[in-house]
TORSEVEX-905762 format. One record per residue (C-alpha): x, y, z; residue in one letter. Coordinates in Angstrom, 3 decimals. Each point is the difference from the previous one (the first is absolute). Layout:
BEGIN
NODE          u          v          w   aa
NODE          X          Y          Z    a
...
end
This chain:
BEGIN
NODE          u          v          w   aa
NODE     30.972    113.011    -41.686    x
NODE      3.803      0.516     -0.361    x
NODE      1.842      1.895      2.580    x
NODE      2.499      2.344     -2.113    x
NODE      3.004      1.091      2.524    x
NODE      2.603      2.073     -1.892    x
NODE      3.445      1.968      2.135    x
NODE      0.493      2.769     -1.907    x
NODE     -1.998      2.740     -1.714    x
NODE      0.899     -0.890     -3.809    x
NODE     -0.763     -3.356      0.816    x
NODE     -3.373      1.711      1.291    x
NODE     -0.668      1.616     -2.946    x
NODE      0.768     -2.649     -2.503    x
NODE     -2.404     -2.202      1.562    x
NODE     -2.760      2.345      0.154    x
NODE      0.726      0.569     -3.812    x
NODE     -0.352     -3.899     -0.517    x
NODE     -2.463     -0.763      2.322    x
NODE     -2.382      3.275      0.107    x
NODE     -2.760     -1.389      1.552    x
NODE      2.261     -0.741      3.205    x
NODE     -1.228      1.704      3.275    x
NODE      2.496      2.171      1.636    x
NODE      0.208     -1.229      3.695    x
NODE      1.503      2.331      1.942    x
NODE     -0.972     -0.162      4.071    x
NODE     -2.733     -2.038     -1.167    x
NODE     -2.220      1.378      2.882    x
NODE     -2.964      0.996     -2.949    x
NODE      0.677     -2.688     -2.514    x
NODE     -0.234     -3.253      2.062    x
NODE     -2.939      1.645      1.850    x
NODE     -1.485      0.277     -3.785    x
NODE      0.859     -3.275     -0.781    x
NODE     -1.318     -1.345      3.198    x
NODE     -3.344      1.325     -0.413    x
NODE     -0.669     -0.248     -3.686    x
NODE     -0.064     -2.665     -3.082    x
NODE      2.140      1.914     -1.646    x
NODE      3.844     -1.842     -0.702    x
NODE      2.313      2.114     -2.218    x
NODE      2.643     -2.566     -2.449    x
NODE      2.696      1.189      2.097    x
NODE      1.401      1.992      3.449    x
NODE      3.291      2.201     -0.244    x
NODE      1.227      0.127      3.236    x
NODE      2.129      2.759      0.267    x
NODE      1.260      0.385      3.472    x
NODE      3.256     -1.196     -0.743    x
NODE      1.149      2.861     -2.425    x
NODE      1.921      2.377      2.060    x
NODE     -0.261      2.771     -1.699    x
NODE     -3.370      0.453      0.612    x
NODE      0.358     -0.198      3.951    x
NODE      1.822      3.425     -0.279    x
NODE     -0.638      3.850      0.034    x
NODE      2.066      2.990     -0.117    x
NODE      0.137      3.500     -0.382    x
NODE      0.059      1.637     -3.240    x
NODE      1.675      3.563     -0.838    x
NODE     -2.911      1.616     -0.284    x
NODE     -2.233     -0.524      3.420    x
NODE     -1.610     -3.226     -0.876    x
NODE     -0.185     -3.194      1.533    x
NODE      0.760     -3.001     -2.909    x
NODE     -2.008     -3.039      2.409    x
NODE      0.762     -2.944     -1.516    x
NODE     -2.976     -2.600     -0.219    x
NODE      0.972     -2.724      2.369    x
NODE      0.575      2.497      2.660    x
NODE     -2.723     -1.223      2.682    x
NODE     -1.880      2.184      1.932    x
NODE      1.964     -0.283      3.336    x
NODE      3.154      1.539     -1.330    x
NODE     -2.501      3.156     -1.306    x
NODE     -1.111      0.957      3.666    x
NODE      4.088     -1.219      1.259    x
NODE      1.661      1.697     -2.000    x
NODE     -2.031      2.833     -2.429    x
NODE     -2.246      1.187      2.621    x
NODE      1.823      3.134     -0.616    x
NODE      0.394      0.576     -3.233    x
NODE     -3.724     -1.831     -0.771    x
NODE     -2.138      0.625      2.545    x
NODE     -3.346     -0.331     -1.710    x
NODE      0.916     -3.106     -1.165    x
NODE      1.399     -1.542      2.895    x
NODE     -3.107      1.280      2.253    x
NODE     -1.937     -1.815     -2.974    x
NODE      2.515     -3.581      0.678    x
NODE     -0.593      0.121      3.824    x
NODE     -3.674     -0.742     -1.094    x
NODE      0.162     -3.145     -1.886    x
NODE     -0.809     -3.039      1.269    x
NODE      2.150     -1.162      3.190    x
NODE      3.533     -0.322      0.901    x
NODE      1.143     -3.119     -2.314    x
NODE     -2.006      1.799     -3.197    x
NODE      1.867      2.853      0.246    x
NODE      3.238     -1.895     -0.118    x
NODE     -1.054     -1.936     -2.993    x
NODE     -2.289      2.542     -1.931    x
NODE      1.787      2.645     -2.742    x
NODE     -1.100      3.135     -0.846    x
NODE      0.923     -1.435     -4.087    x
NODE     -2.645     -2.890      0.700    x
NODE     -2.502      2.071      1.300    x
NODE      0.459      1.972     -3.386    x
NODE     -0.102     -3.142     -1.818    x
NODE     -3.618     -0.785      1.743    x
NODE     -1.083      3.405     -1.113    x
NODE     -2.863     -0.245      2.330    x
NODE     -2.265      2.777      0.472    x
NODE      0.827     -0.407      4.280    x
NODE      3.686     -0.672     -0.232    x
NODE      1.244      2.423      3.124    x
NODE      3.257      0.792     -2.016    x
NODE     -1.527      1.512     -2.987    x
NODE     -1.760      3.630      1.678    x
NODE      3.179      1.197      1.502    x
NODE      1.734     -0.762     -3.270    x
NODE     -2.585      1.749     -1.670    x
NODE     -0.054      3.210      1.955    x
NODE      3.914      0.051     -0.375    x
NODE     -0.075     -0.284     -3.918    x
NODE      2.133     -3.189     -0.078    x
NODE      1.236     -2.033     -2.741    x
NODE     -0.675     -3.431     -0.926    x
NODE      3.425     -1.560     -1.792    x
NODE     -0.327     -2.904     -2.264    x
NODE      1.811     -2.421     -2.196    x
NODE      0.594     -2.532     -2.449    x
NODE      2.300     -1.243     -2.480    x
NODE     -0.955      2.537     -2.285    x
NODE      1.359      2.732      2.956    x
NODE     -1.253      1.901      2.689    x
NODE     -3.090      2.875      0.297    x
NODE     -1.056      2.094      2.726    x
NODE     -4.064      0.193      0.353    x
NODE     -1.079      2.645      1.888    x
NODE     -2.358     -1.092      3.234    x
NODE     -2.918      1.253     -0.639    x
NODE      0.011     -1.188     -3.798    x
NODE      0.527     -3.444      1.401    x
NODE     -2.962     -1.749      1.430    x
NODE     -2.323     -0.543     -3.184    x
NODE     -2.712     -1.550      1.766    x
NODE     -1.230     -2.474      2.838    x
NODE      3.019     -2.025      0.937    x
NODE      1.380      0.941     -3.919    x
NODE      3.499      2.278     -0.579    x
NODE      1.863      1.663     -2.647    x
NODE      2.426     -3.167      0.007    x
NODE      0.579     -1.593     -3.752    x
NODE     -0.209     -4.053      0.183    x
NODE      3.955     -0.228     -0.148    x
NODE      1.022      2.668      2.731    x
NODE      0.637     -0.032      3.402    x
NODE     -0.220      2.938      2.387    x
NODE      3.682      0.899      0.796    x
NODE     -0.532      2.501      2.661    x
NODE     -1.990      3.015      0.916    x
NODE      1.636      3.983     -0.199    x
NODE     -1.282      1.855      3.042    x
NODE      0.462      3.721      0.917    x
NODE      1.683      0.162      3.696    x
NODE     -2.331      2.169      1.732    x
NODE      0.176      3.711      0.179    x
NODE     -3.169      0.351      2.374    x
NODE     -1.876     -1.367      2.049    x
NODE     -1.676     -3.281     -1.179    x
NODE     -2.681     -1.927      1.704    x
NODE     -2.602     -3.246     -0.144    x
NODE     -2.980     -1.371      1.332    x
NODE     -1.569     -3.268     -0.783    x
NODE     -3.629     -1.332      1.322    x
NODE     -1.040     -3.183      0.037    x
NODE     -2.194     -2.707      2.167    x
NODE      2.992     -0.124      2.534    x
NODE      3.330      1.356      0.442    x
NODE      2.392     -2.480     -1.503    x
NODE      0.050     -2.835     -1.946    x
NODE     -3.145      1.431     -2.441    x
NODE     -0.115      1.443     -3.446    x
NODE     -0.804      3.559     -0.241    x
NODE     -3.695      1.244     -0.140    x
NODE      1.569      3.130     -1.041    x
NODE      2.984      1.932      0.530    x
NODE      1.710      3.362     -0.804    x
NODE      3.703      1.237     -0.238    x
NODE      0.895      3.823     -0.203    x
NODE      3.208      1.060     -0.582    x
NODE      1.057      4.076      0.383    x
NODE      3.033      1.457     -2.362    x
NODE      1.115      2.580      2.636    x
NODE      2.589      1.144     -2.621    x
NODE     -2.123      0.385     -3.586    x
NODE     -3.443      0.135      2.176    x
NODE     -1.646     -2.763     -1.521    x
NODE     -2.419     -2.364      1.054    x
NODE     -0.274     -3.596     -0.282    x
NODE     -2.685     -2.594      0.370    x
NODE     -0.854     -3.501      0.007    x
NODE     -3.174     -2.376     -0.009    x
NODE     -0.152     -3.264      0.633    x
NODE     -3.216     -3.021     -0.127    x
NODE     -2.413      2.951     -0.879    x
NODE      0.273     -0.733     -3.773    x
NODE      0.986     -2.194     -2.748    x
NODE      3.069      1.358      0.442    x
NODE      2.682      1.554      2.517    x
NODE     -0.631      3.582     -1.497    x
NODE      0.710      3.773      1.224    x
NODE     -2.183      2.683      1.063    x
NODE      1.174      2.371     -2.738    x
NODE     -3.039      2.696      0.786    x
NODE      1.148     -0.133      3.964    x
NODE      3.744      0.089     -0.739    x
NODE     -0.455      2.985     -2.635    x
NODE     -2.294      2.125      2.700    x
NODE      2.180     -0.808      2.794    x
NODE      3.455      1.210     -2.202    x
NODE     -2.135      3.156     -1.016    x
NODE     -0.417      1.145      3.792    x
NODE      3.548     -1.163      1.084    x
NODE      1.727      2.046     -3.131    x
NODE     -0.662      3.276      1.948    x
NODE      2.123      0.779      2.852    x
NODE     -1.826      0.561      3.079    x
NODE     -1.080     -3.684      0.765    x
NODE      3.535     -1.159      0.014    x
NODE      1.589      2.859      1.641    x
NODE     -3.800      0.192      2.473    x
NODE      0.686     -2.130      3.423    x
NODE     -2.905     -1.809      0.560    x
NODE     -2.596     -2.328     -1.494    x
NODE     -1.491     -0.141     -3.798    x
NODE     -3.549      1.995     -0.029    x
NODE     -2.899     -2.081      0.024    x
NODE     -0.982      0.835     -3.071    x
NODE      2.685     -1.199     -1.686    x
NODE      0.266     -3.263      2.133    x
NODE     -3.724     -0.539     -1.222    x
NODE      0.200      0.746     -3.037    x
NODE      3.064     -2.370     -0.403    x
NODE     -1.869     -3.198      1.033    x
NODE     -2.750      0.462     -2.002    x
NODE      1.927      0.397     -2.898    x
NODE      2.182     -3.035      1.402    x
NODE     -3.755     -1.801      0.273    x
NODE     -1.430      1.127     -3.301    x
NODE      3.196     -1.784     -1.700    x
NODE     -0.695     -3.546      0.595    x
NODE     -2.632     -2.106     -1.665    x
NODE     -0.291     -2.771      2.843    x
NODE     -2.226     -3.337     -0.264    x
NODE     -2.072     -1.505      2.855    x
NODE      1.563     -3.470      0.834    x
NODE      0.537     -2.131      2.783    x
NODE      2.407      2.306      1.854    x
NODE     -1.782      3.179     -0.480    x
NODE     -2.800      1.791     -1.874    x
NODE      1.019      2.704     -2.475    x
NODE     -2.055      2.397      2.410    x
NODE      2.477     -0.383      2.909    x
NODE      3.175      0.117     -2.274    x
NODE     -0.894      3.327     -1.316    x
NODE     -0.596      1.126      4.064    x
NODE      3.311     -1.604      0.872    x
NODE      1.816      1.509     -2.579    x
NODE     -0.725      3.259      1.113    x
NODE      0.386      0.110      3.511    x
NODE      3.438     -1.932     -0.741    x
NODE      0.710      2.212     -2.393    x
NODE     -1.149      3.226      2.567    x
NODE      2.612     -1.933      2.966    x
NODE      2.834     -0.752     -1.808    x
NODE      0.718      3.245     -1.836    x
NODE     -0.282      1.811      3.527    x
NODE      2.287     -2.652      1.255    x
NODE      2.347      1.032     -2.550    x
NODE     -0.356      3.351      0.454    x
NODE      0.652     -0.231      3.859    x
NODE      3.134     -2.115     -1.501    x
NODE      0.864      2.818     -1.979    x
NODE      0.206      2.262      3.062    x
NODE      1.413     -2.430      2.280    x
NODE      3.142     -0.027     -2.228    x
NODE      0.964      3.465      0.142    x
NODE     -0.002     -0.287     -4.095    x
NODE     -2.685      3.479      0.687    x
NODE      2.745      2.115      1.684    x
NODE      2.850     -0.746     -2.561    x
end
């Protein structure tokens, strides 16, 4: 297997271009774990922590966060806890201390798998997945990227560049279960994100289907009760009907399997009473920040 190490982006791309069968190794925290654990041996790796550009994010004009894909999970929760917060609570979850200083949100992309902790909150913020290759560059949005188990929207000669994500104007939160509380891949897990500003509602899914996938049905019901006034201008806490009917829409959305983590039974059940506790925890959020009095 040859070990591909280019220093600079082009050099990235032409590679990939020559070489498309290379695997992108970015933190390597999924792809030696795959190639630990399985006969599979791709012709090539393209190791691409030494391309600078992609250990960078910034601010873009118009309230978005451009998060370049070597930027590991560490520097989310240091320094875009603010401006990200579903998906830095969604980075404090993975795996321990020295994974999160290796792992990238781009790699976990690149995995596509159906638990990757990154891809709910990204989901429920309506992020953007940028690409490229010699022939140029592409934005695909999130939720038309993950084509199937472990499969993405990626042609063989492109690399993900980045990923385009809304700073948030609402409360935004995450829950994760699994068989203990770190080091474990999801059972299930659930992002919400609240548009305080347009009223929208966001959602994410995670290990509860061949796919990371939104609760469109939840998000639209949710939207339709927040569009009229009096819950946002109301003090005081979501009616249980609503925060019912929410999580069994949230439930009804996923098409989980039973495997070794989980049954699809209990998935559905988790989904909805995460689904129940984290949008009342954004809703307390919501009141917490004064955003209801202004």
């Amino acid at each position: 297997m040859e070990f591909l190490t280019p220093v600079s982006w082009d050099e990235a791309l032409a590679v990939k271009a020559a070489r498309p069968g290379a695997l992108p190794l970015a933190g390597g925290t999924d792809v030696m774990v795959e190639l630990n654990l399985t006969q599979h041996r791709p012709p090539a790796l393209l190791d691409l922590t030494r391309i600078p550009e992609l250990r960078t994010w910034s601010l873009t004009g118009d309230g978005r966060v451009r998060l370049g894909a070597g930027v590991s999970y560490r520097r989310v929760i240091d320094e875009l806890g603010d401006d990200l917060p579903g998906l830095a609570m969604a980075a404090r979850t993975v795996g321990s201390p020295q994974i999160r200083n290796r792992g990238t949100v781009g790699g976990n992309l690149g995995a596509a798998s159906p638990a990757g902790d990154s891809h709910p909150p990204l989901l429920a913020v309506g992020a953007e997945v940028e690409v490229a290759s010699v022939r140029g560059s592409r934005l695909i949005r999130i939720d038309e990227f993950f084509t199937g188990v472990k499969r993405n929207a990626l042609e063989p000669d492109e690399l993900i560049a980045a990923v385009i994500v809304p700073v948030a104007r609402g409360p935004q939160q995450f829950s994760k279960i699994g068989t203990r509380n770190a080091m474990v891949i999801a059972v299930c897990s659930f992002a919400i994100a609240l548009d305080t500003h347009q009223r929208k509602v966001g959602t994410g899914i995670g290990s509860a289907a061949p796919t990371p996938l939104r609760a469109r049905e939840a998000e639209d019901f949710l939207a339709g009760v927040l569009r009229r006034q009096e819950p946002w201008l109301r003090r005081g806490p979501l009616p249980e009907r609503v925060v019912g009917r929410f999580a069994e829409l949230v439930s009804a959305a996923a098409s989980p399997i039973d495997d070794v983590r989980g049954t699809a039974a209990y998935r559905r059940h988790a989904l909805s009473v995460m689904a129940r506790r984290t949008l009342c925890w954004a809703w307390d959020d919501y009141w917490a920040t004064g955003q209801a009095a202004a």
